[in-house]
N, C-alpha and C positions, 0 to 999 in steps of 0.2 A: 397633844391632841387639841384640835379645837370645834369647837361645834356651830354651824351655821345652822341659823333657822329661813326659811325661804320667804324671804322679807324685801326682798328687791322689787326691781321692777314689777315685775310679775309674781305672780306665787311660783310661779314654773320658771323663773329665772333665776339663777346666781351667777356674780362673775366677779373673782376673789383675787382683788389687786397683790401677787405675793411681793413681801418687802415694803412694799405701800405705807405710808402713816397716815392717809386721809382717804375718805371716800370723795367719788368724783363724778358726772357723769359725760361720758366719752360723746365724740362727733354723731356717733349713732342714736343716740338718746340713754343707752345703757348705761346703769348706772354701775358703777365699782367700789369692792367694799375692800379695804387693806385687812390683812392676816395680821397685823398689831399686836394682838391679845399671842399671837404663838409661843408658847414657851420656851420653846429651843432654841428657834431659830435666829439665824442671822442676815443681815440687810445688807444691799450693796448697790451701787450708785450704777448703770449702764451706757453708754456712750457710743451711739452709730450713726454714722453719716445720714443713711436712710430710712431711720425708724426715729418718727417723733412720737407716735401715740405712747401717753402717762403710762399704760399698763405695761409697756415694754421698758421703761425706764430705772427700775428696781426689779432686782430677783430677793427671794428668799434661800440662805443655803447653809447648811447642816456638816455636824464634824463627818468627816473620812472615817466613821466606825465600821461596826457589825451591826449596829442599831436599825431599824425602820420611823420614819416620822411622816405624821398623819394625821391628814383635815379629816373631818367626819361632818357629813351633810344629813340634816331631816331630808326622809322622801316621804310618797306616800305611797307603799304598797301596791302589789300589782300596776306599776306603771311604768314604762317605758321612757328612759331618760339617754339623752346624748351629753357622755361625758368628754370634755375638750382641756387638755393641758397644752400647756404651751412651753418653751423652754429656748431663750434667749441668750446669749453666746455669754461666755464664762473664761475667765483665762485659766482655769485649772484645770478644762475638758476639752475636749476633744469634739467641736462640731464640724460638719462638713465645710460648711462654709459660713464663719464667724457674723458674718452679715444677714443671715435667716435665720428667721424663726423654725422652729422644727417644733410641729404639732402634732399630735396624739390624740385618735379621738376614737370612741365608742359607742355602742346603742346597747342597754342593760337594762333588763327586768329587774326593778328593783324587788326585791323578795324579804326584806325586813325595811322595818319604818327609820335606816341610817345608811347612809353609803358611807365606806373610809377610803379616800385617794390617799398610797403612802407613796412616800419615793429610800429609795437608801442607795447604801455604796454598792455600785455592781461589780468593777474591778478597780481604778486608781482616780482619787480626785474627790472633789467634796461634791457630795448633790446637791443638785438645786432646783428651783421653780421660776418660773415668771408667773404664771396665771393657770386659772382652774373656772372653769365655765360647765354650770349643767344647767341643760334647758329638757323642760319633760313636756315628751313628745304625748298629743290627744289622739285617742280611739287603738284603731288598727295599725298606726306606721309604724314599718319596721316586723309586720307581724314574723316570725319564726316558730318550725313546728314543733323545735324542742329547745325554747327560750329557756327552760327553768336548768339546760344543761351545758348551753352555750352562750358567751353574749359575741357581738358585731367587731370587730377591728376594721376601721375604715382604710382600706386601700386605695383608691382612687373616686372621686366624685367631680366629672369633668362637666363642663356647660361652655357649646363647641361653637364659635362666631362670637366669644366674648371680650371683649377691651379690656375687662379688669375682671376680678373676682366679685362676686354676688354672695350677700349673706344679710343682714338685718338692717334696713327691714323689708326689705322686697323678699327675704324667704322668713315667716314670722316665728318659726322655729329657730330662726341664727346660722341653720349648715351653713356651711364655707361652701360655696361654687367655683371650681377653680378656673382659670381660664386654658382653652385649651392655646394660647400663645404663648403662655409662659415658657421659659427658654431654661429647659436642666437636660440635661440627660437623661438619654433614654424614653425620653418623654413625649408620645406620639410622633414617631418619629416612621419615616419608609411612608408618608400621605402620597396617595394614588396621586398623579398626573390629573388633571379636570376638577381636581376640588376648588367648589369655591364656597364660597360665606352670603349666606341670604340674610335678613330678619325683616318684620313687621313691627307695626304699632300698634297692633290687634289683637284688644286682650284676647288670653288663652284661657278655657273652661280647663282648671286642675283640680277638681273638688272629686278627686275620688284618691283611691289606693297614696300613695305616698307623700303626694301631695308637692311637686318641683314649682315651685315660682314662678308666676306666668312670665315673669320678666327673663329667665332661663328659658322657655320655653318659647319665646319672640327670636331666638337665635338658634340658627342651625347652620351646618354644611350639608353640602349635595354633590354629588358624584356625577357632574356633566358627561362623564365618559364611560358609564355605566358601573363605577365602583367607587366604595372608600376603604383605604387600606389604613390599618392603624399598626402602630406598635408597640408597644409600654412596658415596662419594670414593674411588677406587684409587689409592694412593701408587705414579707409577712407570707409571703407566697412563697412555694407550692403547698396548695391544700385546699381543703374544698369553702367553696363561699356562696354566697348569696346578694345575685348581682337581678339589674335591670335596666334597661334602656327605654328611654324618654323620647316619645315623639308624638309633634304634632305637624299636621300640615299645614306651613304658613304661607304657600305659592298658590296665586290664582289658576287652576289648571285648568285649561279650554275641555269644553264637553267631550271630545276623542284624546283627550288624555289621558294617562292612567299611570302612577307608580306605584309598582308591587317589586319586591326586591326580599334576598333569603341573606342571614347571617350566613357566613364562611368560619366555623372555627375549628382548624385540627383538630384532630382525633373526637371531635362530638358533632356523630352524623345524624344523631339527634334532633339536634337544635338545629343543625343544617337543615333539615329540610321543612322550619317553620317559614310562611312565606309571609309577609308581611303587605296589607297595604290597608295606608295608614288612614285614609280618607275614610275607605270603610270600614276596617276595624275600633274606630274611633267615633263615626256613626256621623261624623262632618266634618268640616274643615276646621281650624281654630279650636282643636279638642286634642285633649290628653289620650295617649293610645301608649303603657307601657306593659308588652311583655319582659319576661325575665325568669329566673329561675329561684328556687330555693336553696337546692345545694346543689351545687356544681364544682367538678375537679378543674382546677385552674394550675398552670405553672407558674413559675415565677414571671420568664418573659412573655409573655401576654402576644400574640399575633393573631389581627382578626381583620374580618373585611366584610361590605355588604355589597353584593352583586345584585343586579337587577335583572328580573325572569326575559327570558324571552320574547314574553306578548307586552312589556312593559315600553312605557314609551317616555317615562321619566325615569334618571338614574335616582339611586337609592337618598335619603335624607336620613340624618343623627341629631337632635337637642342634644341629650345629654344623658349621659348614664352614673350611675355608681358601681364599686364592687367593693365588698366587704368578705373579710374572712373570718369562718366561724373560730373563735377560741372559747376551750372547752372551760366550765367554771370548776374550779374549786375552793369548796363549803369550807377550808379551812380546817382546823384540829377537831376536836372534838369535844371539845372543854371552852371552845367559844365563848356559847350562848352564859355558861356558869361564870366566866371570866368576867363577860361583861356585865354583868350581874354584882358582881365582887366588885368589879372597882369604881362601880357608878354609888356605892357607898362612900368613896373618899375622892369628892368632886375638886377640894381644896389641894388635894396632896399632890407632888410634882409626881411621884411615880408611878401615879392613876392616869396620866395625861398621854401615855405614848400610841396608845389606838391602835386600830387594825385589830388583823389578828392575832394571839396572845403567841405564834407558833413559826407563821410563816408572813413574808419568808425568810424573816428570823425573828427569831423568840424575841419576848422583852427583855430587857436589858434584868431584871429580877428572879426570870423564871428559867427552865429548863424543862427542855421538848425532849419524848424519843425522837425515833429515824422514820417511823411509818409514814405512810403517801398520807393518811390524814391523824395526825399526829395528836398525843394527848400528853400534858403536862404531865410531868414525873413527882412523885414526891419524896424524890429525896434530893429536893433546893440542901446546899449547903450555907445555911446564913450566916452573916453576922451576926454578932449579939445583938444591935439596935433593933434587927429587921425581924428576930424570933416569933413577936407577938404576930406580929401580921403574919407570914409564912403559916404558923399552926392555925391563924382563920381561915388562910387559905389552903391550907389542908383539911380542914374540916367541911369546907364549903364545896370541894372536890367531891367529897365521900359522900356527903350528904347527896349529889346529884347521883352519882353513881346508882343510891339507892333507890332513887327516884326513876332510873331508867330501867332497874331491875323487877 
């Protein structure tokens, strides 16, 4: 385990060079810290045609065990933080396409003053890391009405009319904006006939609810032909999420104009008959206007479209939306909070260092978990003779909680 204090850029920044031996700071101003200090792990040199940035040029990566190995970050309480891994091609795994990055990213209530990001072996191959980014989100964003029982998995966050992706610092939180051009599969695909791509240079008032980058929101498509049809793959999908859609109006529209237009989404006749129009529900031109839902059932393949009403005399407009799926949290063993308790007494010693939690989702390499959904440390560890004395403290420090709960 290693421990970061939130010392970067920001207080509300980290972004943790894995495999790294120097801090650095990147084209963006972001500064980057190497994992150096990690105990376990091991460094490795990366080589791609199309990725120069330093943080993609070293992974961190760990034996093929049963083991878990884990960073562990200060937070602070009650606050809302977007966790971001990254993970950079490897000749012992298995990525889709050896040439991408493939990112992983979250929105978490932090609920204790530590977060631990672990990685381990899932089926064949050694794990590994390239980078670990948390930026903690101010106020409301992100709000959820049962944060303390789910956190966020980012499925898609598209920003639609864009050249490249947008992130820091024109979004001052870091999201990734991705562009809706990029070429993968599956990936917006079946676009209506009449779509085309507008933008402005006209800042956009986004000082409310979620807060999209006005530079996101200077870009949209519009459905010359009275629609936009979209298509998509949901990573993490089918299951219920918590999505919204970003708009603003950036077209001069003559005094007898008007665009009002309804989402299209199978089987949610619900949301079908929200009618949208964006001038006035945004209260003027050049304003943030996002409906969206809290929980809503999604499938995997995603097919959606916006029609424009009858009296409309503009086709529909999209910036940019998100959609995240809820995953449910679990608190882990029950012997947690006592564990770490216990081994924050032996800050020197190597087998106080492996983090997480003591149980899942696999035990430490010294202990032994039952089978329950939130599991509690057994005591009956079979030790060796060296490890005796410690084992009987941490049998005693068990009981002791025990009584303390009783």
């Amino acid at each position: 385990m290693i421990l970061y204090s939130q010392d970067s850029i920001w207080d509300c920044f980290v972004s943790v060079d894995c495999g790294g031996n120097e801090s650095f700071t990147d084209e963006l101003g972001l500064e980057w810290t190497p994992d150096s200090q990690f105990v376990y792990g091991e460094t490795a040199r990366i080589s791609a045609p199309n990725e120069n940035r330093k943080q993609y040029m070293t992974v961190c990566y760990f034996p093929a065990d049963n083991r878990k190995y884990c960073y562990t970050f200060n937070v602070t309480v009650r606050t809302h933080y977007l966790v971001r891994t990254s993970f950079f091609h490897w000749t012992t795994i298995v990525i889709y396409d050896a040439n991408t990055i493939v990112t992983h990213e979250a929105v978490i209530l932090a609920t204790a003053p530590a977060i631990s990001i672990c990685v381990s072996n899932a089926t064949t191959g050694e794990p590994f890391i390239s980078t670990i980014e948390l930026r903690q989100f101010n106020g409301s964003l992100y709000h959820m009405d049962f944060e303390t029982l789910f956190f966020l998995s980012l499925s898609a966050r598209i920003n639609f009319d864009a050249e490249t992706n947008e992130s820091y610092p024109d979004d001052p939180y870091d999201r990734i904006w991705e562009s809706d051009s990029l070429k993968r599969a599956n990936y917006l695909v079946d676009v209506a006939a009449g779509t085309q791509r507008i933008s402005t240079t006209v800042p956009i008032d986004v000082n409310s609810d979620e807060r999209p980058p006005s530079k996101v929101m200077q870009t949209a498509v519009v459905g010359h032909n009275g629609g936009l049809n979209y298509r998509l793959n949901l990573n993490g999908f089918p299951g219920n999420g918590w999505t919204f859609c970003y708009f603003a109006e950036i077209e001069d529209l003559k005094p007898d104009e008007i665009r009002k237009f309804r989402l299209v989404l199978p089987g949610n006749k619900e949301l079908t008959h929200l009618i949208v129009n964006v001038k006035e529900n945004a209260q003027r031109k050049y304003r943030l206007y996002e409906p969206g839902s809290y929980n809503i059932s999604l499938p995997f393949v995603l097919s959606f479209a916006f029609k424009k009403t009858n009296d409309s005399s503009k086709g529909p407009i999209l910036n940019a939306f998100e959609i995240y799926k809820y995953m449910e949290i679990n608190y882990g063993s029950l012997d947690a909070l006592t564990m770490e308790s216990f081994v924050s007494h032996y800050p020197k010693e190597v087998w106080a260092q492996e983090g997480g939690d003591p149980c899942l989702p696999t035990p430490w390499s010294w202990v032994q978990c039952n089978s329950d959904p939130q599991p509690q440390i057994g005591k009956d560890n079979d030790p060796v003779p060296r490890e005796e004395k410690r084992l009987q403290l941490l049998i005693w420090c068990l009981e002791d909680a025990q009584v303390e709960k009783t």
